[in-house]
C-alpha positions in Angstrom: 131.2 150.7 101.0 128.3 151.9 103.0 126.1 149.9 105.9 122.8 149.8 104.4 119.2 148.8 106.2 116.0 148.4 104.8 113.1 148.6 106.5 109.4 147.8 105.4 106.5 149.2 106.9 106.5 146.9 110.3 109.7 147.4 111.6 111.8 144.3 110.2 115.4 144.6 108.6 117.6 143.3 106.9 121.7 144.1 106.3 123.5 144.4 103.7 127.1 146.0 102.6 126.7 147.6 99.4 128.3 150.6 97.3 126.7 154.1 96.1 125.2 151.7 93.3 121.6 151.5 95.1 118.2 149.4 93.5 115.1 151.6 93.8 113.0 150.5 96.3 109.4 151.3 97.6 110.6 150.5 101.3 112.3 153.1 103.9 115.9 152.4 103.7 119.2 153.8 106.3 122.9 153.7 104.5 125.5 154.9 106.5 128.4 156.5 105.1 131.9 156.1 105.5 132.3 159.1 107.4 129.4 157.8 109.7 127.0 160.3 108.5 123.3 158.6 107.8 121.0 159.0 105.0 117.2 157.7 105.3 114.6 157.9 103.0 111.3 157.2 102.7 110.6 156.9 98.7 106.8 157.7 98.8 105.6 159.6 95.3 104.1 162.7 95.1 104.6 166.3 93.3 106.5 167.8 96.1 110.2 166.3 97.7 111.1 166.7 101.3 115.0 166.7 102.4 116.7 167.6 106.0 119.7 167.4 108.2 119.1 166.8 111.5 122.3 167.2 113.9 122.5 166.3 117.7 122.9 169.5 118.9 120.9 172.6 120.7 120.4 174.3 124.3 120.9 170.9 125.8 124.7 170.9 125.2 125.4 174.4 125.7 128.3 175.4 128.6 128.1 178.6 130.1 131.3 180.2 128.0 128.8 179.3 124.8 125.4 179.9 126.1 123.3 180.9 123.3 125.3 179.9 120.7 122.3 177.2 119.3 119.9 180.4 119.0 122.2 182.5 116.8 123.3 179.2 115.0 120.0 178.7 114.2 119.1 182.4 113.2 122.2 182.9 110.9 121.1 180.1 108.5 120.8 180.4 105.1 122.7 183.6 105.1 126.1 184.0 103.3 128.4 181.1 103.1 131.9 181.0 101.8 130.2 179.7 98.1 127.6 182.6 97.8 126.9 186.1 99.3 123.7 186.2 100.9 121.6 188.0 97.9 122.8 184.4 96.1 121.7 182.6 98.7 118.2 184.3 98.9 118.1 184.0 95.0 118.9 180.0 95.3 115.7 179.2 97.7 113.4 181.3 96.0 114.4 179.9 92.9 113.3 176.3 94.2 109.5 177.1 94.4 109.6 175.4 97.8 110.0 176.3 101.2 113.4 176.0 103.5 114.2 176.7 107.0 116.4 176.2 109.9 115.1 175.2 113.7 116.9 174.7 117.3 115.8 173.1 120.4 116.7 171.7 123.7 118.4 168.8 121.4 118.6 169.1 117.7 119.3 171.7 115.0 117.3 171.0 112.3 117.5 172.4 108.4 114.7 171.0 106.0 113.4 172.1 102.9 109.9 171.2 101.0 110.2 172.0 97.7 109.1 170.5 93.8 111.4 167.2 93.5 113.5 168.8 90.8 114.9 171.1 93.2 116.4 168.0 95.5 119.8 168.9 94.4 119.8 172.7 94.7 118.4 172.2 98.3 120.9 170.1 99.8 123.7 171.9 98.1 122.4 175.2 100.1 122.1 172.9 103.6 125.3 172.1 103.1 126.8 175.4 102.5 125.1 177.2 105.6 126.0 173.7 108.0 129.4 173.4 107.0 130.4 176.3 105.6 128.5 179.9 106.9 130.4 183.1 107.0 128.8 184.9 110.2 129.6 188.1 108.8 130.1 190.7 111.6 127.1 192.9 109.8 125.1 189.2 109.7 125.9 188.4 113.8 125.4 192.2 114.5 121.5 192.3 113.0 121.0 189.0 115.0 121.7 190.8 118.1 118.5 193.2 117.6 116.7 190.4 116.3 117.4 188.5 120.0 116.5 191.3 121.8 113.3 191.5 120.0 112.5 187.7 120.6 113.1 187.9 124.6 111.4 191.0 124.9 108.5 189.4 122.7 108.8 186.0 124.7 108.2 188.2 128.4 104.7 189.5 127.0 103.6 185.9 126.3 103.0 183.3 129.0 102.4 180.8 127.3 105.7 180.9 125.5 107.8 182.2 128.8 106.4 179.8 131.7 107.4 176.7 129.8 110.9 177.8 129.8 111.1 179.0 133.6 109.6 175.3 134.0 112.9 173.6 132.6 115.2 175.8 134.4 113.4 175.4 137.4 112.5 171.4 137.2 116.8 170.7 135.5 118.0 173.7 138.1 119.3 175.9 135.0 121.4 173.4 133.4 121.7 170.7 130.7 117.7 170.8 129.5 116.6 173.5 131.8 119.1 175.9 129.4 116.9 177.9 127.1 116.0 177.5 123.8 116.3 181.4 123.4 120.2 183.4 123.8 119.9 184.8 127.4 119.8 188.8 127.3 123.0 188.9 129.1 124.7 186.8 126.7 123.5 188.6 123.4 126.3 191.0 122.8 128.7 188.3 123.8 128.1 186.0 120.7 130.8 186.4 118.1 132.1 184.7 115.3 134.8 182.5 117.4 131.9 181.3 119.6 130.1 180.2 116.4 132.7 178.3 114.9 133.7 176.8 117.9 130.6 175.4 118.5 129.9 174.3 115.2 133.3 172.6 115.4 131.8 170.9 118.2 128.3 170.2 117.6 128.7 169.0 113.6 130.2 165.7 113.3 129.5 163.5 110.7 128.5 160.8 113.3 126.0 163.3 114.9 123.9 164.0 111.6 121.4 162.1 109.7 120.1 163.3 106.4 116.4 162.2 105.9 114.8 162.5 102.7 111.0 161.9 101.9 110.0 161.7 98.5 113.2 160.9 96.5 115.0 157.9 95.7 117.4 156.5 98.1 120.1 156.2 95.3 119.8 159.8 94.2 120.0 161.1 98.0 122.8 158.8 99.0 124.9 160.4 95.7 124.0 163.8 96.6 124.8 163.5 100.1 128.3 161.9 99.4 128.8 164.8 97.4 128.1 167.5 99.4 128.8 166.3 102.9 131.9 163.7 102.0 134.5 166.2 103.6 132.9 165.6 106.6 136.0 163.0 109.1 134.7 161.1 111.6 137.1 160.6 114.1 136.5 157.9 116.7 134.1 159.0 120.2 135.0 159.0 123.3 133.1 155.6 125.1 129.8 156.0 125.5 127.8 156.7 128.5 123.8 155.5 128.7 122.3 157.4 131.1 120.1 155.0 133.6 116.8 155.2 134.7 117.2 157.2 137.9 116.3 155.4 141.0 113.4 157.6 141.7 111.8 156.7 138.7 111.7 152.8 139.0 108.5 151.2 139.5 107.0 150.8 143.1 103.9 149.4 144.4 100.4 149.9 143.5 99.7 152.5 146.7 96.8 152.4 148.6 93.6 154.7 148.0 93.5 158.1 149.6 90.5 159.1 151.8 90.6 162.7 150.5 89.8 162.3 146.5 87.4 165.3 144.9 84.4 163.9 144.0 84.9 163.0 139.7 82.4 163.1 137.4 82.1 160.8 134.8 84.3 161.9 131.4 85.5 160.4 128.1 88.6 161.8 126.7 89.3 163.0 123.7 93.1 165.2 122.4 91.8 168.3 121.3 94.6 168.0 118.6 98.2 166.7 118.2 100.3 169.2 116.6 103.0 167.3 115.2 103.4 163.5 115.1 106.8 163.6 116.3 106.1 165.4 119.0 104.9 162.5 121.3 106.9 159.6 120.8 109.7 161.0 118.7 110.8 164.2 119.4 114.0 166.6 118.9 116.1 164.0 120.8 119.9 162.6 119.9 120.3 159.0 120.5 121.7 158.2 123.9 124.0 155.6 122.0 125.8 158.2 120.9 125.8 160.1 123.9 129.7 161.4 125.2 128.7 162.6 128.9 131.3 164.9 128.6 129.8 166.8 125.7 125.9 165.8 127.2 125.6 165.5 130.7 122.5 163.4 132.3 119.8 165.0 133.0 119.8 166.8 136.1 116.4 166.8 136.9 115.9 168.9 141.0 112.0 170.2 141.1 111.9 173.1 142.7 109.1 175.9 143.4 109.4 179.5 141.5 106.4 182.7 141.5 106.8 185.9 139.7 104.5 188.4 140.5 103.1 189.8 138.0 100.0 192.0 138.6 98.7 193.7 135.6 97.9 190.7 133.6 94.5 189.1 132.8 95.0 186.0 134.7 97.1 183.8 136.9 98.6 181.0 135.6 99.8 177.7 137.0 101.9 175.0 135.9 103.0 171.7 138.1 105.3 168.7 136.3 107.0 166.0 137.3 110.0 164.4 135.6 108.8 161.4 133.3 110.4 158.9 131.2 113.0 159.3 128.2 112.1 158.4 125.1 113.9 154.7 125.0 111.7 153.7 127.9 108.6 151.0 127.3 106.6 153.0 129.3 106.8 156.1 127.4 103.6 155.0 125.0 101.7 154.7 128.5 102.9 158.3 129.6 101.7 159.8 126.0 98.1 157.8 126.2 98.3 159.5 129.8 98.9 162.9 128.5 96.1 162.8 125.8 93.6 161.3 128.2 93.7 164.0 130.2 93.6 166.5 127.0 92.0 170.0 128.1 92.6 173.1 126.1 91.1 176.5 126.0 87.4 177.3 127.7 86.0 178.3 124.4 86.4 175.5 121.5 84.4 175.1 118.4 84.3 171.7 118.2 82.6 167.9 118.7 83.7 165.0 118.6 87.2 164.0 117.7 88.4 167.7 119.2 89.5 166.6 122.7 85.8 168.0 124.3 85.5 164.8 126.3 89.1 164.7 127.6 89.0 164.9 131.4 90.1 168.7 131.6 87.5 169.8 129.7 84.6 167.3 131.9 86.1 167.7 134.9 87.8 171.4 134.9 86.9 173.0 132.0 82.9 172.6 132.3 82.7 173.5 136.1 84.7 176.5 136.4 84.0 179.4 134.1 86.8 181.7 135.7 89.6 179.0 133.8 90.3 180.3 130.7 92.9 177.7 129.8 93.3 174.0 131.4 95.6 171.3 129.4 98.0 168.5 130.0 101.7 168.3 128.2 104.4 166.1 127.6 107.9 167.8 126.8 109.7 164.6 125.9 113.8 164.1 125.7 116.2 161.3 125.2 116.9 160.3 128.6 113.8 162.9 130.6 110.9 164.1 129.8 108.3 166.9 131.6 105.1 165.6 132.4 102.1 168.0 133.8 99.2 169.9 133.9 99.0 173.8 133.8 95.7 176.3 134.3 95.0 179.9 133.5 92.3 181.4 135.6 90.8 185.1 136.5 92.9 186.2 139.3 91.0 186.8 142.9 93.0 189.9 143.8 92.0 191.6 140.4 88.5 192.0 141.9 87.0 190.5 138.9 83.7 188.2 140.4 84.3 184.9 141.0 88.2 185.2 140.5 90.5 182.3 142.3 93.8 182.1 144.1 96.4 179.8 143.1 96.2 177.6 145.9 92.6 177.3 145.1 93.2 176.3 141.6 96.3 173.4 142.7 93.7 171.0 144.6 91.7 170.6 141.2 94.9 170.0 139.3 96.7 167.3 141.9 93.0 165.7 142.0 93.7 164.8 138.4 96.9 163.5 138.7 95.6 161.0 141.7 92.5 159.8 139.9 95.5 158.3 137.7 97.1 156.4 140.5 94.2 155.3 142.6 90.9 154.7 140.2 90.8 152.2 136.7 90.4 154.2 133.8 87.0 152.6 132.3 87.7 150.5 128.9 85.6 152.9 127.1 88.0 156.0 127.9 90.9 154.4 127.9 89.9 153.2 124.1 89.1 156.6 122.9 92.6 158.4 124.2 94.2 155.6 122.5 92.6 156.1 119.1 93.3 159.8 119.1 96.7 159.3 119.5 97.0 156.8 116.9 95.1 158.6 114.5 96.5 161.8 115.3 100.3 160.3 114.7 98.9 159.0 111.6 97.1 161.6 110.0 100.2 163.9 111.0 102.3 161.8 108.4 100.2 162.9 105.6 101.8 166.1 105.6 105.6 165.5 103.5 107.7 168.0 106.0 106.4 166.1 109.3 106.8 162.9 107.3 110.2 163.6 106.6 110.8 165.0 109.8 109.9 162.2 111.8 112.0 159.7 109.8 115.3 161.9 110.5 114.4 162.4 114.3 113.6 158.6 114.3 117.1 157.7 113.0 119.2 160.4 114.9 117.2 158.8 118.2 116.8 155.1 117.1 119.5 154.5 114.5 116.3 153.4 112.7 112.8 154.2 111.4 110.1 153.5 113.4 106.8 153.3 111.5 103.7 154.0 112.4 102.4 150.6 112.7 105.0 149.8 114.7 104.1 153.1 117.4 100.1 152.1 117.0 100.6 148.4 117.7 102.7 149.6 121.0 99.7 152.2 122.0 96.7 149.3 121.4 99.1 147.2 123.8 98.8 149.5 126.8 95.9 148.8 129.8 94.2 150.6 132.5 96.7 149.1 134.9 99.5 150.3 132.8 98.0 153.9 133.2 98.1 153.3 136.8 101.5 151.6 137.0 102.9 154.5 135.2 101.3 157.0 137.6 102.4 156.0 140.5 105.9 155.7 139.3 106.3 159.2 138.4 104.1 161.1 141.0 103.0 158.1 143.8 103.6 159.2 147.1 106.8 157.0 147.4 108.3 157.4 144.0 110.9 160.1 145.4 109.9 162.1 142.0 109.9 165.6 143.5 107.0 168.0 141.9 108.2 171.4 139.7 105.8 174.0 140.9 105.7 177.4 138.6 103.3 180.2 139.4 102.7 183.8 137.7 100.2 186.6 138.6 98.9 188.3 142.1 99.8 186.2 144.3 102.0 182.7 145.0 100.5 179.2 145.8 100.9 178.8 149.3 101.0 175.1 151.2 101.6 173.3 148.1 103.4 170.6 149.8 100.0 169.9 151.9 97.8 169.6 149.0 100.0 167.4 147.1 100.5 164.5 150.7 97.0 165.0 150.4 95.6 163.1 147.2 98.3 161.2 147.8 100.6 162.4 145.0 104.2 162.8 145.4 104.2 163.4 149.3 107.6 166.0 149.0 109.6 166.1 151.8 
């Protein structure tokens, strides 16, 4: 017998106990499996299928003896398995007329494949073969090696891909979610088989995975799933640990105005663009029900401050964050309205309306200050943390190019941001138009079948449900200019305790950062 739920478009349920014997039904539905292993599906027609497995697993979770074992892990996919050699393998998927791939991050391993409904069989059997059963052949392992030298060695010529990772190990003080998403160079050569399967052993429980499927009946997916993931055991968890709202983060009050705010100009922001619909509200997080703190400790947010000269570049770059909310918390639709309020992007866009030109980056940094090349807002969110801040690229002074800045010229403008938050009402009108972006944004996301079935197997690995859209649009219309505030001065007020993560690369560090933030009034660090 498996635990079935089946949801309609707004959230409700309704339980039932039933066998592999499943009515077809338009609605999204959740069976759970004997071994504890869930399926979801949303049945939506169309030419083209969508299936994945979604484990609770990554960088997150990694110990030092098996640092970088997520990155190979993920790299190895869809090689040779005990079933086929890997010339079978590549045979099978092109065969499918789709596409299929294999991702990692801080907190899920991901294996999905688009592909012509047909195919729905052959595509799961191959998932199942490289989760449960690869071969990591030496020759496989060894070509990985070159190919993770290559990536780190790619990853130190891009900033934009590098300072994001020094952020987490600085702001989680190289542990838990400050681990990196990439195998560290020191580790490369010390990945082997054993490591693999140990991990794996680990990591890929029945209990740990959900199986989404978008496009397909529920029936059909629950049958092939019990066939090719049945040998899966669950064996009972340790108890569970929720990790708590740290002290730091709970709500204090509304703080007084500051006397030394930059002078704001009017703005109305827009998102330039939301790349993936999970990405805000839902992204690749476990669910913290499921969560053995012995496997996945709490999140050990510290702050911290770290500058790497680097003086051949084009420009200096910035970044200051805070620690936000997890992804269970009722604030976290406030923090993502935050995040696309404040928008930015790159100095050049060709765009109008609707392309995040009125966000208050672009109004109040963007347009005044030709030497930034690059001003935005992010929101790297977890199951128990998230990242929240701002980051800027700018023509260095000491590179002699006219008008260049310093980094402590740049921080003012960016901590000025993060006070207007806290200490002015964002006007109805503003407030309105970051909320429709997101909402429209999550929504027109969905159209696409991979984020659609995507978001469905995040949802359940995070929620132990699906969340629909209505249901995340109804919770953004719902949030006010005080809850904006509210929100703000939680994580960065001058007496949340929420100490600031400071990272800074080019010709020269940011220097009195801790003056110019007890200035506006934001975060005040002792």
């Amino acid at each position: 017998m498996h635990r079935t739920i089946v949801r309609s478009g707004y959230g409700f349920s309704r339980h039932a106990s039933r066998s592999l014997h499943i009515k077809p039904s338009t609605l999204t539905q959740v069976t759970t499996l004997p071994n504890n292993i869930r399926v979801a599906t949303d049945p939506t027609p169309g030419y083209f299928s969508s299936v994945g497995l979604y484990v609770d697993a990554g960088s997150r979770y990694e110990t030092p003896d098996i640092s970088g074992a997520s990155h190979f892990i993920d790299r190895l996919a869809f090689k040779s398995t005990k079933q086929r050699s890997a010339e079978a393998m590549v045979t099978a998927m092109h065969g499918m007329g789709g596409q299929i791939m294999a991702s990692s991050s801080r907190e899920t391993i991901m294996y999905q494949s688009s592909h012509f409904s047909k195919a729905t069989p052959t595509a799961l059997e191959l998932i199942s073969e490289t989760a449960l059963n690869p071969s990591f052949l030496p020759e496989e392992i060894e070509a990985q090696r070159d190919a993770a030298y290559y990536e780190v060695r790619e990853l130190q010529a891009k900033p934009e891909m590098l300072l994001p990772e020094i952020l987490h190990a600085v702001a989680y003080g190289n542990q838990g979610l400050g681990n990196s998403v990439l195998c560290p160079e020191d580790r490369i050569d010390l990945i082997d088989n054993n490591i693999l399967r140990r991990t794996m052993a680990d990591w890929y429980k029945p209990e740990k995975m959900v199986i989404a499927g978008a496009g397909i009946e529920h029936e059909e997916l629950v049958k092939l799933v019990d066939k090719y993931f049945s040998s899966l055991r669950y064996l009972a968890p340790s108890p569970s640990i929720s990790p708590s709202i740290p002290a730091t983060q709970r709500s204090v009050p509304n703080p007084q105005m500051p006397i030394n705010l930059l002078a704001s100009s009017s703005s109305h922001p827009v998102r330039k663009s939301l790349s993936r619909a999970a990405s805000y509200l839902f992204p690749n997080t476990p669910s913290d029900s499921l969560l053995d703190t012995s496997v996945s400790p709490p999140p050990s947010y510290t702050g911290g401050h770290k500058f790497m000269h680097e003086s051949k570049g084009d420009f200096d770059h910035l970044y200051i964050a805070f620690e936000g909310v997890g992804i269970h918390d009722a604030d976290i639709y406030a923090l993502a309205t935050m995040q696309v309020l404040l928008g930015g992007g790159g100095s050049f866009s060709a765009g109008g309306p609707g392309k995040g030109m009125y966000s208050r980056l672009y109004t109040h940094i963007l347009n005044h200050f030709a030497q930034i090349d690059h001003c935005a807002s992010f929101h790297h969110i977890y199951s128990d943390s998230s990242l929240f801040g701002l980051f800027a690229s700018f023509v260095p002074a000491a590179s002699g190019v006219r008008g260049g800045n310093t980094p402590s010229q740049i921080l003012p403008h960016l901590v000025h941001q993060l006070s207007l938050l806290m200490y002015t009402t964002v006007p109805a009108e503003e407030l309105t138009r970051a909320k429709n972006q997101l909402s429209s944004s999550l929504m027109m996301a969905m159209e696409s079948r991979s984020i659609q079935v995507e978001d469905l197997g995040r949802q359940v690995l995070v929620h132990n449900r699906a969340v629909s859209v209505t249901e995340m649009t109804e919770k953004i219309a719902l949030v006010t200019a005080d809850d904006i505030a509210r929100v703000a001065t939680r994580l960065f007020g001058s007496r949340s305790g929420n100490k600031p993560t400071i990272v800074c690369q080019g010709h020269e560090d940011v220097s009195r950062w801790q003056d110019t933030f007890e200035k506006y009034g934001v975060s005040a660090p002792s």
